[in-house]
C-alpha positions in Angstrom: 16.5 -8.9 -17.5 12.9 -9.4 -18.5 9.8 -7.2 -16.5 8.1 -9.6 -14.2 4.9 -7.9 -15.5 5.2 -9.6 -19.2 4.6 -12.8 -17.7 1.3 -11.7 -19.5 2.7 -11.1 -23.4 -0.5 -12.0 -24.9 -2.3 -9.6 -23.1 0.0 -6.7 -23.9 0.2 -8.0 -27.4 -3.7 -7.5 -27.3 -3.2 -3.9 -26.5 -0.4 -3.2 -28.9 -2.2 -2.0 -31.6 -5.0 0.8 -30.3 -2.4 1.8 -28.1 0.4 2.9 -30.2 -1.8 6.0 -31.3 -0.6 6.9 -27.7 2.7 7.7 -28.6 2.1 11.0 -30.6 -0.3 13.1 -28.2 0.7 15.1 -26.0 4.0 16.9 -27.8 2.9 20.5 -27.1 5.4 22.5 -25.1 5.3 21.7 -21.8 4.0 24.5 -19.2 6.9 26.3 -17.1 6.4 25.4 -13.6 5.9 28.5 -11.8 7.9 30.2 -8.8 11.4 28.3 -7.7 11.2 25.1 -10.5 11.3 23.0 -7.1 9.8 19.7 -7.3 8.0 20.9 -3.8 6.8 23.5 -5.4 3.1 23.5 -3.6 1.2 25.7 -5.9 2.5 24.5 -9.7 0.3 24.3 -12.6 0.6 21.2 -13.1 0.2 19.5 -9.7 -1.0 18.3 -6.6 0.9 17.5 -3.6 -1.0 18.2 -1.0 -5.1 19.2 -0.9 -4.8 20.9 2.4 -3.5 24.3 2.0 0.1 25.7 3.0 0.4 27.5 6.1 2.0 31.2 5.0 5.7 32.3 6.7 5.9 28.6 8.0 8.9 26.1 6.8 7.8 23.4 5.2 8.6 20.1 6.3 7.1 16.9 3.4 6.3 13.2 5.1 6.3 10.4 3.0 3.4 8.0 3.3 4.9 4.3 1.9 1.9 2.6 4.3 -1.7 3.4 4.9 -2.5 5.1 8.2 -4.5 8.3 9.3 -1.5 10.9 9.7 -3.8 13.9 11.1 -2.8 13.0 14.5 0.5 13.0 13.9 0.7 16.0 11.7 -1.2 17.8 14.4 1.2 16.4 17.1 4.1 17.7 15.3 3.0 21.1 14.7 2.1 21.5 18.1 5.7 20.9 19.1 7.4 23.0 16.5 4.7 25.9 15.5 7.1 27.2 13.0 6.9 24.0 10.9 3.9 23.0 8.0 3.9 19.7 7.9 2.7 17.7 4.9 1.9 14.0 4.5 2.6 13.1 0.9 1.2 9.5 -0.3 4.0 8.5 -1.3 3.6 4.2 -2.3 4.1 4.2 -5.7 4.0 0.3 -6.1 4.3 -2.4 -3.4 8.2 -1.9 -3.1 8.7 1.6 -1.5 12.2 1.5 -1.5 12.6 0.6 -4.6 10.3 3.7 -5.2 12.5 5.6 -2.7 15.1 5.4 -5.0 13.3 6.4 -8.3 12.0 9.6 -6.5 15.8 9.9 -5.2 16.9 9.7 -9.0 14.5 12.6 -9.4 15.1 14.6 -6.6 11.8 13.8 -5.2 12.2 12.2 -2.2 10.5 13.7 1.0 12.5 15.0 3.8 11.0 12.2 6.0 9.8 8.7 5.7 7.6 6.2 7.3 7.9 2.7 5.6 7.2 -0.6 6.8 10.3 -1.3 4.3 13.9 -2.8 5.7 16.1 -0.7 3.5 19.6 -2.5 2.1 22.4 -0.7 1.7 22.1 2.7 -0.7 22.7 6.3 -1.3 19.8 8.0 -0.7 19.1 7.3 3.0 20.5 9.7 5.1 22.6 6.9 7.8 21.6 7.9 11.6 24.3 5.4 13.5 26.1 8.8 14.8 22.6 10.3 16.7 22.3 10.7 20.6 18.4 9.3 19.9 19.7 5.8 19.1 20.9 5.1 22.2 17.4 5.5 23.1 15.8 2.3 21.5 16.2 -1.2 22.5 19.3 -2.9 21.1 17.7 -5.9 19.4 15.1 -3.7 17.4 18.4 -1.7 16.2 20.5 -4.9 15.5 17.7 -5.8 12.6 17.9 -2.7 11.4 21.8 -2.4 10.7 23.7 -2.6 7.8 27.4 -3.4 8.0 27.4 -0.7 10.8 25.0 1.7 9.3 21.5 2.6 10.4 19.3 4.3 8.2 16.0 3.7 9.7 14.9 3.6 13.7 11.9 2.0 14.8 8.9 3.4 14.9 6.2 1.0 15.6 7.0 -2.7 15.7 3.9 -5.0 14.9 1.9 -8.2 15.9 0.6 -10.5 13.6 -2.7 -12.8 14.1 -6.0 -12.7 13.7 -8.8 -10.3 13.7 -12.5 -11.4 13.7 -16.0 -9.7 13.3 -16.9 -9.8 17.2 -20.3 -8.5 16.2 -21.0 -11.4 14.1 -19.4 -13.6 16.6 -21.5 -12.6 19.2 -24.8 -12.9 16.8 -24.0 -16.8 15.7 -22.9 -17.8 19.4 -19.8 -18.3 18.2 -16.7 -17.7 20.5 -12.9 -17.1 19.1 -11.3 -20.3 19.1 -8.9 -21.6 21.9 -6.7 -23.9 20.3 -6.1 -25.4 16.9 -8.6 -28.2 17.0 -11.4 -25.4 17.8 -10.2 -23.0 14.9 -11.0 -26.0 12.2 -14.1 -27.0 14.0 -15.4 -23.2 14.0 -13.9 -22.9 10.1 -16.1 -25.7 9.6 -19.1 -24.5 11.7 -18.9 -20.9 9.9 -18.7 -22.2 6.7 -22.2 -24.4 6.8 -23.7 -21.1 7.3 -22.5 -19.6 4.4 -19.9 -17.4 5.3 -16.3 -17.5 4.7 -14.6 -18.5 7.9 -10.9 -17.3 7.3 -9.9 -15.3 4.5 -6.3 -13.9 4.2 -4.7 -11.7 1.3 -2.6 -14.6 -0.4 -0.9 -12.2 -3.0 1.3 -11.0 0.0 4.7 -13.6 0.9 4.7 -11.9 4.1 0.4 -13.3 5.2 1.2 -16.3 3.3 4.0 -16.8 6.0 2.7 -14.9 9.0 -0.5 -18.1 8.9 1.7 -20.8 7.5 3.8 -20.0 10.4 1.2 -19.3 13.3 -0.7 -22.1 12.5 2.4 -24.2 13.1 3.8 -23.0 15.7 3.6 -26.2 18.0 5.9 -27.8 15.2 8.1 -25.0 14.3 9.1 -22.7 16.8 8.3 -24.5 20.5 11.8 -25.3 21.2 15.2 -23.2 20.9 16.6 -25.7 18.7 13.6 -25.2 16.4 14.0 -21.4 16.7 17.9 -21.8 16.2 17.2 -23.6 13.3 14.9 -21.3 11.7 17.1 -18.2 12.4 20.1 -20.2 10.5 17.9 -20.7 7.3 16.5 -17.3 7.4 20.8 -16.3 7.2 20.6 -18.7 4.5 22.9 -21.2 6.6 20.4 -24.0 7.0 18.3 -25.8 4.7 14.6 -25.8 6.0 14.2 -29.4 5.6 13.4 -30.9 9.0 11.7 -27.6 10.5 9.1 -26.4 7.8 7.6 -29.3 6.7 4.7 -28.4 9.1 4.5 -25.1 7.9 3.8 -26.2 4.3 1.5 -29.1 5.1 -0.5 -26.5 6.6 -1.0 -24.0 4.1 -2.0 -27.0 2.5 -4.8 -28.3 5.0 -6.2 -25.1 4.9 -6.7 -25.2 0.8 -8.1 -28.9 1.1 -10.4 -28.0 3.4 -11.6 -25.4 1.5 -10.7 -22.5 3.8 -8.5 -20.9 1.4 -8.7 -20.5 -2.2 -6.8 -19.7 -5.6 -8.7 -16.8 -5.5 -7.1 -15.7 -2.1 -3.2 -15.3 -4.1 -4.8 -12.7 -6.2 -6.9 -10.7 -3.9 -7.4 -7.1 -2.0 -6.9 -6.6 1.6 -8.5 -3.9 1.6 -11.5 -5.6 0.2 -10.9 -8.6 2.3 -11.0 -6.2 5.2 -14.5 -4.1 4.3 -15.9 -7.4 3.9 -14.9 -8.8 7.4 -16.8 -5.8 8.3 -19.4 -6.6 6.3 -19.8 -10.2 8.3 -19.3 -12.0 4.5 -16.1 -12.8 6.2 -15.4 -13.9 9.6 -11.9 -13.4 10.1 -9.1 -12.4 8.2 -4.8 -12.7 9.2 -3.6 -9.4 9.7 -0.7 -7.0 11.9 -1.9 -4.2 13.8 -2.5 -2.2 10.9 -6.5 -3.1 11.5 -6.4 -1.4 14.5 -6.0 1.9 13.1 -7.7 1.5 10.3 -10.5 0.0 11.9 -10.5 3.3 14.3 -10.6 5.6 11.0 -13.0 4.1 8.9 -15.4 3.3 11.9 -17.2 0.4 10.0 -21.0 -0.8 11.5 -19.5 -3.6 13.6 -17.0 -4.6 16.4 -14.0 -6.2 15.8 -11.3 -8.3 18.2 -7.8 -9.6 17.8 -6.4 -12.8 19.2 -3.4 -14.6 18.5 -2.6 -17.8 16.5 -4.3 -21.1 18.3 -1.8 -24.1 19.2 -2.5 -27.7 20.2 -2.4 -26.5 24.0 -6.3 -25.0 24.7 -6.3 -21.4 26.1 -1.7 -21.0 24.6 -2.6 -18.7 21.5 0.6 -17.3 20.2 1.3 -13.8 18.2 4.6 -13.4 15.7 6.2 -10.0 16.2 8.1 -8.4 13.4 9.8 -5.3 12.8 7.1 -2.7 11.7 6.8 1.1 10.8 10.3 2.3 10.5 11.4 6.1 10.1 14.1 7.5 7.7 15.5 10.8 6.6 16.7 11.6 3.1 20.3 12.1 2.3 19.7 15.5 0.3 17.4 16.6 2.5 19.9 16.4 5.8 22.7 17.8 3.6 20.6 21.1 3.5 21.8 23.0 5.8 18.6 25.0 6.6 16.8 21.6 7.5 19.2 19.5 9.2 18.9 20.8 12.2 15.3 20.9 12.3 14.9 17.0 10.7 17.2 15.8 13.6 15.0 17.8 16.1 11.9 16.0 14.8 13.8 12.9 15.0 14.6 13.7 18.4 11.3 14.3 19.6 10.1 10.6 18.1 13.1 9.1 20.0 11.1 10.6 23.3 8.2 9.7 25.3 6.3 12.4 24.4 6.9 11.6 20.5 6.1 7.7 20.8 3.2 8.6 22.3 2.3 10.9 18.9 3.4 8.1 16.8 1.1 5.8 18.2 -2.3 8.3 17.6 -1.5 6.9 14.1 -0.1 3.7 14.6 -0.8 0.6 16.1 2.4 -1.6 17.7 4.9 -1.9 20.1 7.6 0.7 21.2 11.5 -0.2 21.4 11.9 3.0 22.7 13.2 1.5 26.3 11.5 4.3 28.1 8.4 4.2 27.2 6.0 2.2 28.7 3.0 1.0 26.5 -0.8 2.0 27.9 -3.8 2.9 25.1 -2.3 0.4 23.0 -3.5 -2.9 23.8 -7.3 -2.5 23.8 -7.4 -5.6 22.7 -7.3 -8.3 25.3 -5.8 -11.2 23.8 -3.2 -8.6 22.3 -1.5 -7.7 26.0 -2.2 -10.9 27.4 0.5 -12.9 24.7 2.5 -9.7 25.4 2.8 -9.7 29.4 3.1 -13.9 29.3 5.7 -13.8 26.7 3.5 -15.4 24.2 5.4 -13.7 21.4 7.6 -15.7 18.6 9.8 -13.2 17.0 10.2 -14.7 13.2 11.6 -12.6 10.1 10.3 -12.9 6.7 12.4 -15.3 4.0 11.7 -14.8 0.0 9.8 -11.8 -1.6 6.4 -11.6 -3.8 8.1 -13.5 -6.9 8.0 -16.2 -4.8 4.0 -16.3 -4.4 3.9 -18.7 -7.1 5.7 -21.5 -5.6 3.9 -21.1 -2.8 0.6 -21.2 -5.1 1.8 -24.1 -6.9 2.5 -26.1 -3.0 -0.7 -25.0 -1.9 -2.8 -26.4 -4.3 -0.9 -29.5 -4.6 0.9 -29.3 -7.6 4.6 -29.8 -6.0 6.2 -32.7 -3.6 7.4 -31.8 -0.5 11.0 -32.7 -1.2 10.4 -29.8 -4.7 8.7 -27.5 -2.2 12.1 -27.9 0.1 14.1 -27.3 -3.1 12.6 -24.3 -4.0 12.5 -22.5 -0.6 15.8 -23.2 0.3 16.5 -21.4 -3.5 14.6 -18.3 -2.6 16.4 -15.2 -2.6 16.4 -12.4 0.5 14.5 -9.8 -0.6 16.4 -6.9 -2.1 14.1 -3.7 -4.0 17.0 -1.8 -5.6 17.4 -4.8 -8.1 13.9 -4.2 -9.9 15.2 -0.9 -11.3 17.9 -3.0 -13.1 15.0 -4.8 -15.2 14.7 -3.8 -18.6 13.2 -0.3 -19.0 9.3 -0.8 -20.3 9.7 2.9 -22.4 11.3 6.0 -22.3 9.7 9.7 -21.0 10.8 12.3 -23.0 10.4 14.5 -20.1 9.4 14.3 -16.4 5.5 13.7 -16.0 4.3 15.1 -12.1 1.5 12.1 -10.5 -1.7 14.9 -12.3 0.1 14.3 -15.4 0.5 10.6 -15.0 -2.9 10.4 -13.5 -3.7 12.1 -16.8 -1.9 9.9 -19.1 -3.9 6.8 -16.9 -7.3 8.3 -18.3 -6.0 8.9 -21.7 -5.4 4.8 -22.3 -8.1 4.0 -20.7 -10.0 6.3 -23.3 -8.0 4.4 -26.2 -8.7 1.2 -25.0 -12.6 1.9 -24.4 -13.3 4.5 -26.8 -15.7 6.1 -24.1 -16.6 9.7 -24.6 -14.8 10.2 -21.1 -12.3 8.6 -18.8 -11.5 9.1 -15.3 -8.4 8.3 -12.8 -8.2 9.7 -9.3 -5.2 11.7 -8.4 -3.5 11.3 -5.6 -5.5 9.4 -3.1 -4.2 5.8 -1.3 -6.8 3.7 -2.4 -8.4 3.1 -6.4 -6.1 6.4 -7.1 -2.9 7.1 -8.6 -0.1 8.6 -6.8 2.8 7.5 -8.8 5.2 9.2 -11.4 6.7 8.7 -14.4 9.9 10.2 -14.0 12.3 11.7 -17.2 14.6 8.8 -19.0 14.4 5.0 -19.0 10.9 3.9 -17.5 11.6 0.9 -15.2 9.5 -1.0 -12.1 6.1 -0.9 -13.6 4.5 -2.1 -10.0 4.4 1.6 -9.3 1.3 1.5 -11.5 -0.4 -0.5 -8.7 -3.8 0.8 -7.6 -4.2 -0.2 -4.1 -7.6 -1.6 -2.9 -8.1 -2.7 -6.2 -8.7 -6.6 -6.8 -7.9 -9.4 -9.2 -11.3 -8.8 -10.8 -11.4 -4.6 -10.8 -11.8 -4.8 -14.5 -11.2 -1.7 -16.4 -15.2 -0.6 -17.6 -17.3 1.4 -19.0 -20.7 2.9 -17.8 -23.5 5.4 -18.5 -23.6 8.5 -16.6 -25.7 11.4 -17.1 -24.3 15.0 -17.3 -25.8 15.9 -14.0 -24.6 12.3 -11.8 -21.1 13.0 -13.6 -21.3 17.0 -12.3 -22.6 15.3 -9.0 -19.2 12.8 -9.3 -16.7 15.1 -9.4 -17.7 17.6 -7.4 -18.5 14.8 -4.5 -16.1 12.1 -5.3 -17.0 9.1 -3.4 -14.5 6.0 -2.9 -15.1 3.0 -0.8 -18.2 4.4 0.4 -17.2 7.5 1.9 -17.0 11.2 0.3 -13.0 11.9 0.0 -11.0 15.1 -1.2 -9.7 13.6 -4.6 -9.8 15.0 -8.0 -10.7 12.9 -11.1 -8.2 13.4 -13.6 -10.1 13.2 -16.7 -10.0 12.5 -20.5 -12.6 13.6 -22.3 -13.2 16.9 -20.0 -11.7 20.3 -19.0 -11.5 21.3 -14.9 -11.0 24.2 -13.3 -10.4 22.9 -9.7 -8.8 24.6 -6.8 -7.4 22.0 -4.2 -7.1 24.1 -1.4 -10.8 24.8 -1.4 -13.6 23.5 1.0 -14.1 19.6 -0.1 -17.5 20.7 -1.6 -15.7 23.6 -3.3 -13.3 23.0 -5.0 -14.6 22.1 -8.8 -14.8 25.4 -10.5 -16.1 24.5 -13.7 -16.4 21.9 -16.1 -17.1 21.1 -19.7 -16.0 18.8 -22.3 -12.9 19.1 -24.1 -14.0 21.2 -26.8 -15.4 23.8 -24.2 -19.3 22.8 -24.7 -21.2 22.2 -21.4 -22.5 19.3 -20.0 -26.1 18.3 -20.8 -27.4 17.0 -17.7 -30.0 14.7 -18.8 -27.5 13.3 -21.7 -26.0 9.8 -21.0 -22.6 9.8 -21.3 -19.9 6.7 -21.7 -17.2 6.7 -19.0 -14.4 4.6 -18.8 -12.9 4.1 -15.4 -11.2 1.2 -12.9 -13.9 -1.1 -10.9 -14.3 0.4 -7.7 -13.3 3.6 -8.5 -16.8 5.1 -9.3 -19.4 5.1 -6.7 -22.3 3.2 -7.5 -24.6 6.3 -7.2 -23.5 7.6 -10.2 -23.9 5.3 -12.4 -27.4 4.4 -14.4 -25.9 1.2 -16.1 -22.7 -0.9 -16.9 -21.9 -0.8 -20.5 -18.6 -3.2 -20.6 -15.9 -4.5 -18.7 -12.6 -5.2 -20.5 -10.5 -7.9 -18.9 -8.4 -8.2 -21.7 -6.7 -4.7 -20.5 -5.4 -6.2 -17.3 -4.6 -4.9 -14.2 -3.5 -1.3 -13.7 -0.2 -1.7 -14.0 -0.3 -4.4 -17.2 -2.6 -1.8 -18.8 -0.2 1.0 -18.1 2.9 -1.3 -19.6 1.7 -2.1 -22.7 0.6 1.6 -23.3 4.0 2.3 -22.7 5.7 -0.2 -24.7 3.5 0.6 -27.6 4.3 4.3 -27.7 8.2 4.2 -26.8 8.5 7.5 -25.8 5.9 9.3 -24.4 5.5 13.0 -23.0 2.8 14.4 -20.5 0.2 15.7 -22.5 0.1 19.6 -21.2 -3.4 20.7 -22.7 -4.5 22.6 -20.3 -7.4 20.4 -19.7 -7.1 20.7 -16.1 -6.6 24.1 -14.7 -5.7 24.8 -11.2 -6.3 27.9 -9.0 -4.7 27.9 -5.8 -6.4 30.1 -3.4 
């Protein structure tokens, strides 16, 4: 099966011929991983799990992180219930499938010991299956029932989620404007917002799931205000119905809101993240989103207030919120067949499956509890949030399709399909299933196993290729404009782990001047969306000592270039890097931008196709002490 990423041949074609000097570096013999040879192994010399530093007589317990959220209360939650446990968070979304990902790191014998996903996993071998617990008969039967697979559970609920809409209040309140009460008002305020030069609603488009959360809110008068309507709907999500005669208003609405210039093409290709720092910014007014806003919003503490109301309806005052299966928890297989962690695995899971532990959960989440004990409080600080709650204004509507199915969605939306094509194709679409992107055809081969520094490495040695910049830069091992994926040993397949989240649809791959001293300044203080993080730069072009475990401000030891000589601070120097992914303060000018390379992970596939087989490149250019 052809990679849906060489949708884009020409591009890649582009690339083929300055990249194919990638395939001979990096053959030196690769550096012996020190102590056990685990892939946990927390203080190799060739990686970087975690940047906070291991607790000492402590068993180790690793979290996967397939979703953004702030796990320090959680971590700290945990570790207060079992003091004999060192908890560690591991970023863990390689791509926008995570299990797919799951799986790859499975392969590998990679995969965490725990997992938090907002993910339904199919049927597979790598999930440990939890139907036989005590702690299920905790949770509320229907949340469980979505969950199951032919009698087999391998997830419980964690958080389950709200979608509508969130708006700068701040702005709001500035403009006299008031959050609309019905769907007549929402058009006329689109309308009113946009005269004054701001974008009135702007949701991520490149995700089927917000395409269909506002197609479906919008519409909800038409498509789900009956229980034939919601019968219907259930039957076509089983793929037993057609959904001619149900989401006709669905579609003509996606398309009202393109004509009326609300949404744009622009939209299918964007960033939520960016899409969300500028509703904070007030460019935006309000954006479609779950409950995933709330906590970020609490993290990231932007200069502005924000409020979340559900979808408006013809009836004035009736605004309506879908609810959907959210954050879901899962153990690995291997990890449970160890018998010096079961035990303590299904005591964690235990503790979630309590009052106490929901309440933990929800420091770093934002949702609803199916835990039938547990009665919500903190949670709804939002108004309009716990009023659709309490008066039952809650439609409960699954997803249908996947991401490859953006495109037909595109093509309705702009008008460049009939309604009876648009039926067509939707009724055609497919029920999402991960495990079948790693049966595409493999994009290369790894001679050996590269760990995320290495890959982070390899990252900054195309981009140095492609640019010919004196230096190149890729941060390791941060959620967003970083890398945290691997290329594992054998047949390299789903290229989306390549993905650099935050990044938009015009992040171009650059180049800019930097002087010795703003670069020293860079690394040392890496700054990413606008706040200092604790990330190295994996560089090309350089040599690092770095010690991860040190004090944020700390932890660069040294660096030169890669011949050894130092730095000349008042020296411009040409670094390549991702959009974004260099704070402005650094930089004295642009140089180029390079469009042609593509996205992330279209840059990183034709590098890989080009070389065939490729091998980390073990140079010692990044050496780290663990102290």
């Amino acid at each position: 099966m052809q990679n849906r990423c060489l949708r884009k041949t020409r591009r890649a074609a582009a690339l083929t011929a300055v990249l194919l000097l990638l395939g001979g570096c990096s053959q030196q013999a690769p550096t012996p991983v020190s102590d056990s040879g685990s892939y946990w192994n927390l203080t190799a010399d060739n990686e970087i799990i975690s940047y906070a530093p291991v607790q000492a007589g402590k068993t180790i317990i690793t979290i996967g992180k397939y979703q953004a959220f702030d796990e320090t209360p959680l971590e700290n939650a945990i570790e207060a219930e079992f003091p004999d446990l060192d908890i560690i968070f591991v970023e863990s979304l390689g791509g926008s499938d995570p299990i797919a990902y799951m799986a790859l790191q499975s392969q590998a014998d990679a995969l965490p010991d725990l997992m938090l996903s907002t993910r339904s996993a199919p049927d597979n071998e790598f999930l440990y299956d939890l139907s036989a617990e005590s702690f299920v008969s905790r949770y509320n039967l229907s949340s469980l029932n979505v969950m199951d697979i032919g009698g087999k559970l391998f997830q419980i609920p964690a958080a389950n989620t709200v979608i509508g809409i969130a708006y700068n209040k701040t702005l709001f309140e500035q403009n006299g404007w008031t959050a609309p009460e019905s769907l007549e008002e929402f058009y006329s305020l689109c309308d009113t917002i946009a005269a004054n030069g701001i974008r009135p609603f702007v949701p991520c488009l490149k995700y089927y799931t917000t395409l269909e959360s506002i197609g479906l809110g919008l519409s909800y008068d038409s498509v789900f205000s009956d229980l034939e309507k919601q019968t219907h709907y259930n039957a076509f999500i089983r793929q037993e119905a057609s959904c001619e005669g149900l989401m006709e208003p669905m579609f003509e609405t996606l398309r009202t809101l393109y004509e009326k210039g609300i949404i744009t093409e622009a939209d299918f290709s964007s960033s939520a993240t960016e899409v969300r720092h500028s509703l904070y910014a007030g460019e935006y007014a309000m954006m479609a989103t779950n409950l995933d806003i709330v906590a970020l919003y609490q993290s990231e503490q932007p200069d502005c207030e924000i409020d979340f109301i559900g979808f408006p309806t013809n009836t004035p005052g009736e605004r309506w919120m879908q609810m959907v299966s959210g954050t879901k928890l899962s153990a690995s297989k291997k990890s449970m067949e160890d018998t010096g962690k079961q035990q303590i695995l299904l005591d964690i899971l235990d503790y979630f499956s309590t009052d106490q532990g929901q309440s933990a959960l929800f420091q770093s989440f934002s949702g609803v509890s199916s835990l039938t004990s547990y009665q919500q409080k903190a949670v709804f600080a939002y108004e309009d949030i716990q009023t659709c709650i309490q008066s039952g204004r809650i439609f409960f509507a699954d997803y249908f399709g996947s991401n490859d199915d953006i495109p037909v969605f595109r093509d309705w939306t702009m008008g460049k399909m009939a309604m009876a094509e648009m039926i067509k194709a939707v009724d055609d679409f497919k029920p999402i299933d991960e495990l079948k992107l790693l049966e595409e055809d493999p994009i290369g081969t790894a001679k050996e196993a590269f760990t995320r520094l290495e890959t982070s490495i390899y990252m900054a040695d195309v981009m140095q290729q492609i640019t010919g910049a004196e230096i190149a830069l890729m941060p390791n091992n941060y959620y967003y404009r970083s890398n945290f994926a691997e290329i594992f040993q054998g047949p390299i397949v789903y290229p989306e782990r390549f993905i650099l989240k935050g990044t938009g649809a015009k992040d171009y791959l650059a180049t800019y001047q930097i002087t010795g001293a703003a670069l020293r300044e860079l690394l040392e203080h890496p700054v990413i969306n606008g706040t200092q993080v604790n990330v190295l730069y994996a560089p090309a072009g350089l040599k690092l000592e770095y010690a991860p475990w040190a004090d944020m401000d700390e932890n660069v030891r040294s660096i030169t270039l890669a011949d050894g000589t130092a730095l000349d601070n008042d020296r411009l120097y040409t670094v390549a890097a991702r959009a974004g992914c260099i704070d402005e303060q650094y930089i004295t000018g642009p140089v180029k931008e390079y469009p042609e390379a593509g996205s992330n992970q279209e840059m990183m596939t034709a590098a890989i196709r080009a070389a065939g087989t490729i091998s980390p490149a073990r140079d010692g250019r990044v050496s780290l002490i663990w102290e």
